[in-house]
C-alpha positions, -999 to 999 in steps of 0.1 A, spaced: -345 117 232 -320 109 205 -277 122 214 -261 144 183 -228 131 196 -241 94 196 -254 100 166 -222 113 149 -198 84 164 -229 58 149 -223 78 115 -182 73 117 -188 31 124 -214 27 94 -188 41 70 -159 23 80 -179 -4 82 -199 5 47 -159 8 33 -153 -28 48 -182 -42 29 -168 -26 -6 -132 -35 -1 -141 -70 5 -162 -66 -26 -131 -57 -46 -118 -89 -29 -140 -113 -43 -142 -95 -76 -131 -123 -101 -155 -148 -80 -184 -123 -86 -174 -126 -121 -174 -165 -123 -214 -170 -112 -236 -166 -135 -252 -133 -148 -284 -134 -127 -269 -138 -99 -242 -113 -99 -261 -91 -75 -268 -117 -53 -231 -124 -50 -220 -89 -42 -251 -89 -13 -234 -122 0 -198 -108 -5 -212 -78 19 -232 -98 44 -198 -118 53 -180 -81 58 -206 -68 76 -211 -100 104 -171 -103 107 -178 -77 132 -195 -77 163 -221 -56 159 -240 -60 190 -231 -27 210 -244 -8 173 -271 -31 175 -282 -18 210 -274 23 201 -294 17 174 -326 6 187 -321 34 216 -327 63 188 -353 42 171 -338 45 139 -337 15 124 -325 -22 129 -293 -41 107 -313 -73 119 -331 -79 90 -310 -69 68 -297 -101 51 -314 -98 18 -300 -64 11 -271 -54 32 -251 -23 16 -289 -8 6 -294 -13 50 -268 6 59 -268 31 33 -306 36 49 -294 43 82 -264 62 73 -294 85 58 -316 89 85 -284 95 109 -274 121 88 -312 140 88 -310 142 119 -278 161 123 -286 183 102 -260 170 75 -272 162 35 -274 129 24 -274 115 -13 -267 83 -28 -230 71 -24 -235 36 -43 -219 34 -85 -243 4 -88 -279 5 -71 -273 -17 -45 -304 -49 -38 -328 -36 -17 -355 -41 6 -382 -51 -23 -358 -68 -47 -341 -86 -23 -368 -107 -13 -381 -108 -50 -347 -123 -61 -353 -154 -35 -388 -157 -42 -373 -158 -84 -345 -184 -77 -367 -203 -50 -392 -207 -82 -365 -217 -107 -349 -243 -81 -382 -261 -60 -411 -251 -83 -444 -233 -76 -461 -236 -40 -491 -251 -37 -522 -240 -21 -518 -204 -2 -485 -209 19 -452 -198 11 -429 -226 16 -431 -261 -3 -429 -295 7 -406 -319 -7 -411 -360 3 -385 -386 -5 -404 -416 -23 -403 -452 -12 -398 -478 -36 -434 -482 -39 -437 -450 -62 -420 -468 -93 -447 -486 -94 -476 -471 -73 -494 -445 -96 -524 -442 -68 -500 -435 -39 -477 -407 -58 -512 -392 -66 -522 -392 -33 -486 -371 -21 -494 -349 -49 -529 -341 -38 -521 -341 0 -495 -311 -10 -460 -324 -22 -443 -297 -42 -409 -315 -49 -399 -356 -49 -369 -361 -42 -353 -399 -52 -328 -411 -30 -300 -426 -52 -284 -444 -25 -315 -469 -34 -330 -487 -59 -315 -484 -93 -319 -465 -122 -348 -480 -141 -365 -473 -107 -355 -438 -106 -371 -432 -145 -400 -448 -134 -409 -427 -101 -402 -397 -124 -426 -402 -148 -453 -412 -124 -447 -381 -104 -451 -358 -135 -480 -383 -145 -498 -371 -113 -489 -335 -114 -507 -334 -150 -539 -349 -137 -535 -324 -108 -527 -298 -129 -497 -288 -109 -460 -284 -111 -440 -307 -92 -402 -310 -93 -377 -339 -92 -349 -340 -72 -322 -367 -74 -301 -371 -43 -270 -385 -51 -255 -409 -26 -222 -393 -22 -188 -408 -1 -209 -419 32 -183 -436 55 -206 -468 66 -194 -493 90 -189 -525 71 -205 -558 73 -201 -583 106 -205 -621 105 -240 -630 105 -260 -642 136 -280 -673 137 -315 -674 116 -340 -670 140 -371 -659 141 -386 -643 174 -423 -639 176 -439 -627 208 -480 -618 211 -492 -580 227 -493 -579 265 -507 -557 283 -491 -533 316 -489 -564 339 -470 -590 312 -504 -606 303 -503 -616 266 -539 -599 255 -533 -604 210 -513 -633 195 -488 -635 172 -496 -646 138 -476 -664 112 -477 -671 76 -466 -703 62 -460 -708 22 -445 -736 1 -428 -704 -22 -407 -670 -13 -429 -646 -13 -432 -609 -6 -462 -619 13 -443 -610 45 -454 -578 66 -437 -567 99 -468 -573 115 -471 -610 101 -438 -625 87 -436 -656 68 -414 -686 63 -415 -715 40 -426 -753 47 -431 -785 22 -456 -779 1 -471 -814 4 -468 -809 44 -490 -775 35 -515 -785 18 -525 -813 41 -531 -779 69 -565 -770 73 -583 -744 98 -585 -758 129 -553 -777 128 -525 -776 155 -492 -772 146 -468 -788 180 -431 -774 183 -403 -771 209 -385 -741 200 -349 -728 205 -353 -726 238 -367 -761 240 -401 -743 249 -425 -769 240 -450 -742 218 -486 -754 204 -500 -731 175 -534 -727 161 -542 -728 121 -567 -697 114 -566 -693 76 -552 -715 48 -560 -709 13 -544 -718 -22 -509 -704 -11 -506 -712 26 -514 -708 55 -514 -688 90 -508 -700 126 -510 -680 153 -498 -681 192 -504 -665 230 -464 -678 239 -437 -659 228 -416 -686 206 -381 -684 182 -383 -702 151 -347 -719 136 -349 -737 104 -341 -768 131 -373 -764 146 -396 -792 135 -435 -783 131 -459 -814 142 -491 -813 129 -520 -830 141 -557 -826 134 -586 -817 152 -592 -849 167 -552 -856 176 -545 -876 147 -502 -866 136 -499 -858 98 -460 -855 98 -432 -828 102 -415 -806 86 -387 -773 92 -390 -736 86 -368 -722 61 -366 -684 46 -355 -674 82 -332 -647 77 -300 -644 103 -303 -622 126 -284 -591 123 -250 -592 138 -242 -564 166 -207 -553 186 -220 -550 221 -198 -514 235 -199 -498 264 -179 -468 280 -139 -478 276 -143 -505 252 -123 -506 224 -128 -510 190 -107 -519 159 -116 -496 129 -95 -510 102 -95 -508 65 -88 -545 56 -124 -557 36 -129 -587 64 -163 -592 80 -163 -580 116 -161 -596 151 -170 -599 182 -161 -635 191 -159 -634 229 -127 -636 242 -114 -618 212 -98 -580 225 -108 -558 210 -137 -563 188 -131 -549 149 -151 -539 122 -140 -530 87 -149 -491 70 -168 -489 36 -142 -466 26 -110 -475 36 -92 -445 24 -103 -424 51 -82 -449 75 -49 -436 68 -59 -397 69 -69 -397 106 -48 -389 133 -47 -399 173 -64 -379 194 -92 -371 171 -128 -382 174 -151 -408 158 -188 -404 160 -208 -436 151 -243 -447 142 -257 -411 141 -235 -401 174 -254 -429 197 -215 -438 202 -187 -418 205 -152 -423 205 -117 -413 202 -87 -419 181 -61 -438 206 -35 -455 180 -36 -449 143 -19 -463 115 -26 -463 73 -48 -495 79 -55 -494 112 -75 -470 142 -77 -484 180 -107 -463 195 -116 -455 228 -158 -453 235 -159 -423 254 -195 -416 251 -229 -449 254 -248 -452 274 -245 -471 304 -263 -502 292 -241 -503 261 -249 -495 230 -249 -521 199 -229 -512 169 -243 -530 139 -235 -528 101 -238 -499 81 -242 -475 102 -229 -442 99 -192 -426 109 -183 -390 113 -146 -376 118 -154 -347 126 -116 -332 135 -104 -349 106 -97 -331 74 -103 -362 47 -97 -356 10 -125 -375 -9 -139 -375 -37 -179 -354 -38 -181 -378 -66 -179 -413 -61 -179 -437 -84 -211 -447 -86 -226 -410 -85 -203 -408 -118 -227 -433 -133 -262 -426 -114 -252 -386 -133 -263 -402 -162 -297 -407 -150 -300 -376 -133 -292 -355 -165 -322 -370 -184 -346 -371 -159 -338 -347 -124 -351 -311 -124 -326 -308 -92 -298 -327 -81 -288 -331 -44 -247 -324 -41 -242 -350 -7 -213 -344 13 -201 -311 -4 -168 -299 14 -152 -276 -15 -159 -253 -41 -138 -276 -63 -172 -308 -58 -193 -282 -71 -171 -278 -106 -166 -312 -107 -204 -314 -107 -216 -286 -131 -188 -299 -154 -206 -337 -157 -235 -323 -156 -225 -299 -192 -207 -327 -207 -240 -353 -203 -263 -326 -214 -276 -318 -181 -264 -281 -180 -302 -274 -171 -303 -290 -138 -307 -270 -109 -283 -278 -79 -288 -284 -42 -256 -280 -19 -264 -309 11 -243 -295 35 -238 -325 62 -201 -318 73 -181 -296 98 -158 -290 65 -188 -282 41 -203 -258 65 -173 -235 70 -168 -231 30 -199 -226 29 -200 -189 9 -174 -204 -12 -196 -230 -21 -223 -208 -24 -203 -183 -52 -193 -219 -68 -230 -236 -69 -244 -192 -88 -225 -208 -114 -251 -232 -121 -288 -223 -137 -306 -226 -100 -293 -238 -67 -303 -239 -29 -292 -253 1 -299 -279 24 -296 -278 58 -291 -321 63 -298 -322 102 -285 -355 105 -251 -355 99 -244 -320 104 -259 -321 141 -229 -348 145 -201 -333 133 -211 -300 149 -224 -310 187 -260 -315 191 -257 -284 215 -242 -261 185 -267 -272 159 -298 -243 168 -267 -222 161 -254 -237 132 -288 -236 114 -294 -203 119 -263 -190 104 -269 -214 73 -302 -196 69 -286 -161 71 -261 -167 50 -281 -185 26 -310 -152 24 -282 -132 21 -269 -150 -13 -310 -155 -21 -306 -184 -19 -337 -210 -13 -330 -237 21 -342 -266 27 -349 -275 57 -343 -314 63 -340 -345 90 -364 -358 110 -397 -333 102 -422 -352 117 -406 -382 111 -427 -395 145 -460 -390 129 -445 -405 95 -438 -434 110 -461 -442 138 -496 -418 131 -490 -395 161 -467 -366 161 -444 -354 195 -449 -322 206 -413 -311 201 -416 -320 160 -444 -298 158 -424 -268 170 -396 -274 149 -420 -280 116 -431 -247 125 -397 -235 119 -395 -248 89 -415 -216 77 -378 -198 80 -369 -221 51 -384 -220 16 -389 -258 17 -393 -285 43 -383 -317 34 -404 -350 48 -389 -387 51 -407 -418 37 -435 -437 63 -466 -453 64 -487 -422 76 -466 -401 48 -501 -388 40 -508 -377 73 -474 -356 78 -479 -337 46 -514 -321 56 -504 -316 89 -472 -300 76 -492 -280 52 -518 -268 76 -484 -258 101 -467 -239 74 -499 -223 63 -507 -210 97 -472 -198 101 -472 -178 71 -492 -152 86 -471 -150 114 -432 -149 99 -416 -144 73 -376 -151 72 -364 -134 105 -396 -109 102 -425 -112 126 -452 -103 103 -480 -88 130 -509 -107 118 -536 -99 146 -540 -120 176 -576 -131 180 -569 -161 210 -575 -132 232 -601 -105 239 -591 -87 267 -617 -64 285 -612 -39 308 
């Protein structure tokens, strides 16, 4: 039973706040103006969403579902035609007349969905198959060159490729374009290019190397029994003959070609661990031994070889060994010089404390003490104790208590400090080049301020790439609060989205803010219609190893919120892309955006 007097004071807070949503439109007039044309209306529904949620609406929230009347929820897509909806029905049933208070025809409930569905076309592409969001797979190396394996992604259900410009080069780039459009054609499908420009990512720098040596060890089973051995290749030439599985060094070549199956090849390794190994294939280019004893191989290690019947052919050393990467062991307390100086890092014992140098040593200056430093994806934390223009002494505050090992380029996020850099570095200026000839979309990395994305659109016009679509990467604690203004900035541009980059983002926010931090990203962006993508770590377990956890399959199936899901590069690639597209196609009939869509349970049949 509904309350005329509840009813009445509900009336009174939908205009003031229907007034709120139209003052701030007035507002933001001249930046409606600036985006483009088709997506003025968009702009005014995002202008209204921000007025409407800077109020707590909860306690409307709850009166309103009490009467039944109707829910501002789901309202993102078309906010001022929601409330003028319930400000209707409120008035029916008091008795009072109702018409149409808008001078424009505000979006509404149909052609707020159809604009996202028309710029989540122009930006990503068609969908494949009968779901409704794509799937978009960053491309190894291998695709420059691979036609059979970009067909494959094609036909397993990749809707968009996206080149990561923080590798390879640009002939590279042209190349994996071409076969990707090359594939689409035979499949008779659209698929779309995006080109993800590296942007300023703060790295760690480089640390003296370690020693070459190579460790190979053989399977063992629960109880330390070694049950498969090691195998190793051995070649008088380079060669990209080297697997993870079975790696490869380089011997004499006369010394080689003496080797024959059967052969033993005697050693005392590093650890002076007298080693005997066991020839099982040789051929034109080498050779491979294999072992049951875990060994390490240094280019000082001499390899004996005697025959079947014990006769010694002669020696010879190992080289091609690469040094092993260099790592600053930190635990809890430690601390750590972060300074700008281009030296190779340390952590010569004895010396206190350990540094390491900053790919970007600009940043060094604009951080202050007492602020924090995340490192290598926020497996260390730290905080700022002494700063200077060249110089930071950190504190770890957060490893775990084994330590943790810091090694080169690795990633560093300040999240409390506010850093001017450039969205454009350097080489992004040059890689635009490329990206205006060949990219459908290009990814914006790093984007803090509206200011990146009219730096961008204006290369983009002057290299002739004023048709490329734009994707706002939004990885920062900076580029998240600007977010509608980056929005309004990116409307300028013929198509644009968002993505949602997991990584990063989940670092400068606090894992434990990120489920909220997403969300809001995907309201705000449905309220601009605006497509997301929805990005880091997506099955990434299955990618890599062939078998999926069971937490990655819940949040693939949240992906369905987005209008694409974006997949990193593996060796069971294939396999996460049908399994993805089965996941997204079951979803489909079950949500929609923020809308459970009712589709009729048939797990159970319940009987009386």
């Amino acid at each position: 039973m509904w309350d005329r007097e509840v009813c009445l004071s509900l009336i009174d807070r939908l205009w003031a706040l229907r007034r709120s949503m139209l003052d701030s439109e007035q507002r933001f007039a001249a930046a409606i103006q600036r985006v483009g044309a088709h997506q003025r209306d968009s702009a005014r529904n995002l202008v209204h969403f921000l007025a409407m949620r800077a109020t707590d609406l909860r306690d409307l929230q709850g009166q309103l579902a009490w009467l039944g009347v109707s829910s501002l929820g789901r309202s993102e897509s078309h906010v001022l035609a929601s409330v003028d909806k319930v400000l209707g029905l409120l008035h029916r049933l008091t008795g009072q007349g109702w018409h149409d208070h808008s001078d424009e025809e505000p979006v509404g409930s149909v052609s707020g969905p159809a604009l996202l569905q028309l710029h989540s076309l122009a930006l990503l592409g068609p969908v494949a198959r009968d779901r409704q969001v794509r799937i978009m797979v960053t491309l190894p190396s291998e695709a420059a060159t691979d036609l059979a394996m970009v067909r494959r992604l094609v036909e397993a259900g990749m809707d968009v490729a996206r080149i990561n410009c923080a590798h390879d080069d640009a002939s590279a780039w042209k190349s994996m374009a071409r076969l990707v459009r090359r594939a689409a054609k035979a499949a008779q499908r659209e698929v779309k290019v995006l080109m993800d420009l590296g942007g300023p990512k703060i790295r760690t720098g480089p640390l003296a190397e370690g020693p070459a040596v190579l460790k190979l060890k053989p399977l063992r089973d629960e109880l330390g029994f070694a049950t498969h051995p090691w195998r190793l290749r051995l070649e008088h030439t380079a060669s990209d003959a080297a697997t993870a599985a079975v790696p490869c060094v380089v011997v004499d070549k006369d010394w080689l070609a003496r080797l024959r199956t059967g052969h033993q090849v005697h050693l005392t390794d590093a650890r002076d661990k007298k080693r005997r190994l066991l020839v099982v294939e040789s051929d034109d280019r080498g050779a491979v031994v294999e072992g049951m004893d875990t060994c390490y191989l240094t280019p000082e290690t001499p390899l004996s070889v005697k025959s079947p019947h014990g006769r010694r052919i002669h020696t010879a050393y190992p080289a091609g060994i690469a040094p092993t990467p260099a790592a600053i062991r930190l635990h809890r307390g430690d601390l750590l010089h972060l300074t700008a100086d281009p030296v190779p890092g340390d952590d010569t014992e004895g010396a206190a404390p350990p540094r390491i140098s900053c790919t970007l040593p600009e940043v060094i200056g604009q951080v202050r003490a007492g602020e924090r430093v995340w490192m290598d994806d926020g497996r260390i934390g730290a905080v700022v104790r002494k700063a200077s223009r060249r110089h930071l002494e950190l504190e770890v505050v957060q490893a775990r208590d084994t330590g943790e090992k810091l090694m080169a380029d690795k990633g560093i996020n300040f999240p409390d400090s506010q850093l001017d850099l450039p969205a454009l570095t350097d080489k992004d200026l040059q890689d635009l080049q490329t990206v205006a000839t060949v990219a459908d979309v290009v990814g914006l990395s790093f984007v803090q301020r509206p200011d990146d994305v009219h730096q961008l659109l204006h290369m983009l016009e002057a290299l002739g790439g004023d048709k490329v679509g734009v994707l706002l990467k939004i990885e920062t604690l900076l580029g998240f609060e600007n977010l509608p203004e980056l929005m309004l900035a990116a409307m300028a541009a013929p198509s644009a989205g968002v993505m949602i980059a997991r990584g990063d983002l989940a670092v400068e926010c606090g894992y434990e803010r990120m489920a909220e931090v997403q969300e809001e990203i995907l309201w705000c962006s449905e309220a601009a219609h605006m497509p997301v993508v929805w990005a880091t770590q997506v099955l990434e377990t299955l990618a890599k190893t062939g078998i999926p956890s069971r937490a990655e399959i819940s949040d693939a199936s949240m992906g369905v919120r987005a209008e694409c899901v974006m997949l990193n590069k593996g060796p069971y690639i294939d396999e996460a892309i049908r399994m993805l597209d089965d996941i997204l196609r079951r979803m489909a009939g079950h949500q929609s955006k923020k809308t459970p869509m009712l589709r009729a349970l048939r797990a159970w049949t319940a009987q009386p």
